[in-house]
C-alpha positions in Angstrom: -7.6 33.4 11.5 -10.6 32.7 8.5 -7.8 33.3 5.8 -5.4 31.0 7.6 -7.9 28.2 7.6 -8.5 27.0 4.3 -4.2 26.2 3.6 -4.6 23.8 7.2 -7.1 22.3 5.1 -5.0 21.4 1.9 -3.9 17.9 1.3 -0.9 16.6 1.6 -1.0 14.0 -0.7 -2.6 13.0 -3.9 -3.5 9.2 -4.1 -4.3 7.4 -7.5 -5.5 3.8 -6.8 -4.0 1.5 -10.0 -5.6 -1.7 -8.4 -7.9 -2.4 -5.3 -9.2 -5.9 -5.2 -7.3 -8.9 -3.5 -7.8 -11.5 -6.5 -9.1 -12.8 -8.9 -9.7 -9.5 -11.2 -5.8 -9.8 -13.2 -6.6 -6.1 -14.0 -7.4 -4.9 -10.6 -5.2 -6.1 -8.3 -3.4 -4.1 -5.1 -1.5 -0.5 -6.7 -1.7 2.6 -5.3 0.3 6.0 -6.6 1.3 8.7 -4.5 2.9 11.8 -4.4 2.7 14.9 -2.7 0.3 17.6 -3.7 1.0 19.1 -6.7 4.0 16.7 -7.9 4.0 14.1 -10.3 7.2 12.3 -9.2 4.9 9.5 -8.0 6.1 6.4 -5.9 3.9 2.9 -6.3 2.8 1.5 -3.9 2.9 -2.4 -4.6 2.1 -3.6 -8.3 -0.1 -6.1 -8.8 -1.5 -3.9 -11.5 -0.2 -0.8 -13.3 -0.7 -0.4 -17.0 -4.5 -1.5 -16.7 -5.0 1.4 -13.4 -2.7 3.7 -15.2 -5.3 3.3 -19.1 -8.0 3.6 -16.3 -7.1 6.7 -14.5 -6.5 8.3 -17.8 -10.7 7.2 -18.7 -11.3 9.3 -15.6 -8.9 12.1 -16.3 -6.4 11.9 -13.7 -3.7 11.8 -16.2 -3.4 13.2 -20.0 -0.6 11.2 -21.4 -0.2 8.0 -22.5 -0.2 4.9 -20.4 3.2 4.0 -21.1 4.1 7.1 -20.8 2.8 7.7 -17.1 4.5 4.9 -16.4 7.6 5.4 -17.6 8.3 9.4 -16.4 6.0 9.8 -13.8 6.6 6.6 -11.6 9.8 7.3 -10.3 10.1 3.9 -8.0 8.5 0.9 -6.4 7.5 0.0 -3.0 6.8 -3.9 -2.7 5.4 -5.0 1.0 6.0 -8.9 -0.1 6.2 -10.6 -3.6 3.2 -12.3 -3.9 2.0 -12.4 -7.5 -1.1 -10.0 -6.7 1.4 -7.5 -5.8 4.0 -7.6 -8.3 2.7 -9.0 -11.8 1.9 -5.4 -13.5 5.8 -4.4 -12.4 6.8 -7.8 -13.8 4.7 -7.4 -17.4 5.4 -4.1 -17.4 9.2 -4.2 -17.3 9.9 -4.4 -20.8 8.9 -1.6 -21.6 9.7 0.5 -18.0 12.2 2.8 -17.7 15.3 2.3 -15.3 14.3 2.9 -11.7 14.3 1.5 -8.2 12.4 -1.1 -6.1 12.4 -0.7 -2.6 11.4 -3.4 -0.1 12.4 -5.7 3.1 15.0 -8.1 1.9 12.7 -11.3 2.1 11.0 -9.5 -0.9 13.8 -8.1 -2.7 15.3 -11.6 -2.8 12.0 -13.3 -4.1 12.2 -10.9 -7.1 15.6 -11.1 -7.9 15.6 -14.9 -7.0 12.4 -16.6 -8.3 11.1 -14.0 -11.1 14.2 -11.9 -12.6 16.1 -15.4 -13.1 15.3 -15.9 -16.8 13.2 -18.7 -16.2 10.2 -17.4 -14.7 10.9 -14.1 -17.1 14.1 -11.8 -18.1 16.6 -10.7 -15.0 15.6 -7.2 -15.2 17.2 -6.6 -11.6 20.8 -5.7 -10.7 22.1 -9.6 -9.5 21.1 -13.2 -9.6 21.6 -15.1 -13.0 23.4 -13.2 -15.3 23.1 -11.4 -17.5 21.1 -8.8 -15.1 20.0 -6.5 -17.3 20.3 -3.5 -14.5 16.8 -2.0 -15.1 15.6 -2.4 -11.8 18.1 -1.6 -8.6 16.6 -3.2 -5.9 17.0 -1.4 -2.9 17.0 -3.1 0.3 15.2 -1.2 3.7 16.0 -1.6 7.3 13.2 -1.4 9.2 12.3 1.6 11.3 15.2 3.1 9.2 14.3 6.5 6.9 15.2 6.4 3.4 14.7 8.9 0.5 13.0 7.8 -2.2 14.7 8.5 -5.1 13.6 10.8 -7.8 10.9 12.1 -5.4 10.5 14.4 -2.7 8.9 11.3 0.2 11.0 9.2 2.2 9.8 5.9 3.9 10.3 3.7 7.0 9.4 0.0 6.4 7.8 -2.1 9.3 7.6 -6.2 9.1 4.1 -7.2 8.8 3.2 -10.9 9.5 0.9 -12.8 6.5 0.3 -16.0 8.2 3.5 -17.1 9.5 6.4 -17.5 8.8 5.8 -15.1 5.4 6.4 -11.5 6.0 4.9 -8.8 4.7 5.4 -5.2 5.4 4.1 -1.5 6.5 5.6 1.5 4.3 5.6 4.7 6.0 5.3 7.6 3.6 6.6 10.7 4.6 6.4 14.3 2.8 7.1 17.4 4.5 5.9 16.3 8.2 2.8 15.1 6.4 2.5 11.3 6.9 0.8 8.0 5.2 0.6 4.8 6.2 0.5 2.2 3.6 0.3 -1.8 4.9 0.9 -4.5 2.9 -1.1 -7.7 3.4 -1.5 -8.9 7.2 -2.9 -10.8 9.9 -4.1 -9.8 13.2 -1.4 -9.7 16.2 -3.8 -12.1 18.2 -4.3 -14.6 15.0 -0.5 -14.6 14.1 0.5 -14.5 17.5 2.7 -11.7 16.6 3.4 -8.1 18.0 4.1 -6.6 14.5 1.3 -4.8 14.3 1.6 -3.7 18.2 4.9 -2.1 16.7 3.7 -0.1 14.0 0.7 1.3 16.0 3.4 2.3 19.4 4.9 4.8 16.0 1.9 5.7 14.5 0.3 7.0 18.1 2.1 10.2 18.3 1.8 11.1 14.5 -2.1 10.7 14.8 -2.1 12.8 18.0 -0.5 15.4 16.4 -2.6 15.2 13.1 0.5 14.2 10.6 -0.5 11.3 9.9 -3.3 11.7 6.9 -4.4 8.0 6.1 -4.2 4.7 7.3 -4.5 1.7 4.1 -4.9 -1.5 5.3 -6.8 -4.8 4.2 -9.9 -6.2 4.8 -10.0 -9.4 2.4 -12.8 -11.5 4.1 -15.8 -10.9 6.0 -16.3 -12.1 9.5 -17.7 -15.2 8.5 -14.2 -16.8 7.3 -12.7 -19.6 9.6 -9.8 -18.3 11.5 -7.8 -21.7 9.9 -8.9 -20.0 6.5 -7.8 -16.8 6.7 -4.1 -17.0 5.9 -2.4 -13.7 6.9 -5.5 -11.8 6.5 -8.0 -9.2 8.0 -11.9 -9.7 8.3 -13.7 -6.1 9.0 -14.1 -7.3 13.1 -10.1 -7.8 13.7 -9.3 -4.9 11.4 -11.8 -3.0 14.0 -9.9 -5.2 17.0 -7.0 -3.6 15.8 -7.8 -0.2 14.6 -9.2 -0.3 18.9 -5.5 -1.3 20.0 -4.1 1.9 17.9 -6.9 3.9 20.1 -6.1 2.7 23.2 -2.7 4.1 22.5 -3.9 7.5 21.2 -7.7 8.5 22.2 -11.4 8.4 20.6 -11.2 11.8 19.8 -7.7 11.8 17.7 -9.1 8.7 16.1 -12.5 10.4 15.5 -12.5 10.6 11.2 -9.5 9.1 10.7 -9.3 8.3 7.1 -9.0 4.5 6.8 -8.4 3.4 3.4 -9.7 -0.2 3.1 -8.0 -2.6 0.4 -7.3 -6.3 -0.8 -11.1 -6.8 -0.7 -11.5 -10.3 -2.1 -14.3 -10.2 -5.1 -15.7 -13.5 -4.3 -19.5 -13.0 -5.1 -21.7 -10.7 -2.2 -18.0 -10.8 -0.1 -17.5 -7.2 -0.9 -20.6 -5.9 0.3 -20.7 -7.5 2.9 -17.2 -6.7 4.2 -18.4 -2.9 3.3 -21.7 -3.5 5.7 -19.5 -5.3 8.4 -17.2 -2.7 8.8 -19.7 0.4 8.2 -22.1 -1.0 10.9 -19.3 -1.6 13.7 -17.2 1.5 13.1 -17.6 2.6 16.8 -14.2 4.3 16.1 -15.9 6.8 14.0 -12.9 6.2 11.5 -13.1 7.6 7.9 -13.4 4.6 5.6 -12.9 5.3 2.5 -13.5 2.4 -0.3 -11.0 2.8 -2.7 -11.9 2.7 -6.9 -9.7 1.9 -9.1 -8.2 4.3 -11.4 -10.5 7.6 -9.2 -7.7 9.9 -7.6 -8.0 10.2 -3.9 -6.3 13.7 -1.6 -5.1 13.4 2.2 
């Protein structure tokens, strides 16, 4: 039994965040790698910044290669949850010089890229239709929801959920699957109650009997203002108290004790001045849950 303990223990995946904040900071903006333990076919989660994470992780000596180089070979495709700039400008800069692979996403999103950036106004069609001449860098792959797709070039597949970020924009939720080892990645959103909304509702009713049976490894999901912002002012987002309301309607569905040190990655922190500490007090001070939350840093690797 002692020698079978330690490989329950392993990780799963390996986490390397290229970008944290939710504004403001150009060079550290919502990215997150991951791969399964021990690979580097890595998949990105959203791209607001790459190269910038990518120089950084290197600093901390997560990676030995070149920038460029890590991300050309070693991201193998994209994941976009919704095509605001602060989620897609390092994949946009950083095409040039990118290697052919895919982008996955809802088709809101897909046809935002394609439409208002890879148009050869906004910058070069570096996607697979629109304006020609596409360039055919980029396929962009479309996802049904609740629908399982490989992820090419890697060993993970993903589901995609709609997310709501203040309505009627959509965002979305990817579920990351390796092995039957599972992360949960959203994308920017509001709470159910504040977008009048059952999205999150959905994605929850799933993720109950993964967490029950301990295959899910992370939750990352946003907390961009502290409690103090106007409902009015909030605009698709999550202050610590309804990312807590909500983290509640996921334990009603599961119990305290499978919720007990759950690891809850919290992102899109927005680095207005004293705002980050004080969402970090907020949420650290009303964690009745007893979640696992984990701050993210930019460019320090993370296991689950």
């Amino acid at each position: 039994m002692l020698l079978a303990l330690p490989a329950l223990a392993q990780p799963s995946f390996t986490v390397v965040p290229l970008g944290v904040k939710g504004g403001l900071q150009e060079s550290n903006l919502s990215a997150y790698l991951v791969a399964p333990t021990g690979s580097s076919s890595y998949v990105c989660l959203d791209a607001g910044t790459v190269y910038s994470g990518v120089e950084k992780a290197i600093s901390n000596k997560v990676f030995f290669a070149p920038a460029g180089e890590v991300v050309r070979t070693q991201i193998k495709a994209y994941l976009i949850s919704h095509a605001h700039l602060d989620h897609v400008s390092g994949l946009l800069l950083g095409a040039p010089d990118d290697t052919p692979k895919s982008i996955y996403g809802l088709p809101s999103c897909l046809s935002t890229i394609q439409n208002d950036y890879f148009n050869w106004r906004a910058w070069p069609n570096f996607g697979s239709g629109g304006n020609p001449p596409a360039l055919q860098k980029y396929q962009l792959r479309e996802l049904v929801t609740r629908q399982e797709t490989p992820i090419e070039n890697t060993a993970m597949r993903v589901q995609a959920f709609a997310l709501s970020h203040g309505k009627p924009y959509q965002s979305a939720a990817f579920l990351v699957r390796s092995g039957s080892s599972y992360l949960l990645y959203l994308g920017d959103t509001g709470a159910d109650a504040v977008e009048q909304s059952q999205n999150l509702r959905v994605v929850w009713q799933a993720m109950a009997p993964l967490i029950k049976a301990h295959q899910l490894k992370a939750i990352f999901i946003e907390a961009s203002y502290p409690n103090t912002q106007p409902e009015k002012q909030l605009f698709g987002h999550l202050t610590p108290a309804l990312l807590l309301q909500e983290m509640g309607a996921l334990g009603q569905l599961t119990s305290p004790a499978a919720m007990r040190g759950l690891p809850v990655v919290i992102t899109h922190l927005k680095p207005s001045p004293g705002n980050e500490a004080l969402i970090k007090k907020q949420l650290t001070e009303a964690n009745k849950l007893q979640l696992k939350l984990v701050f993210p840093e930019q460019g320090k690797r993370l296991e689950f």
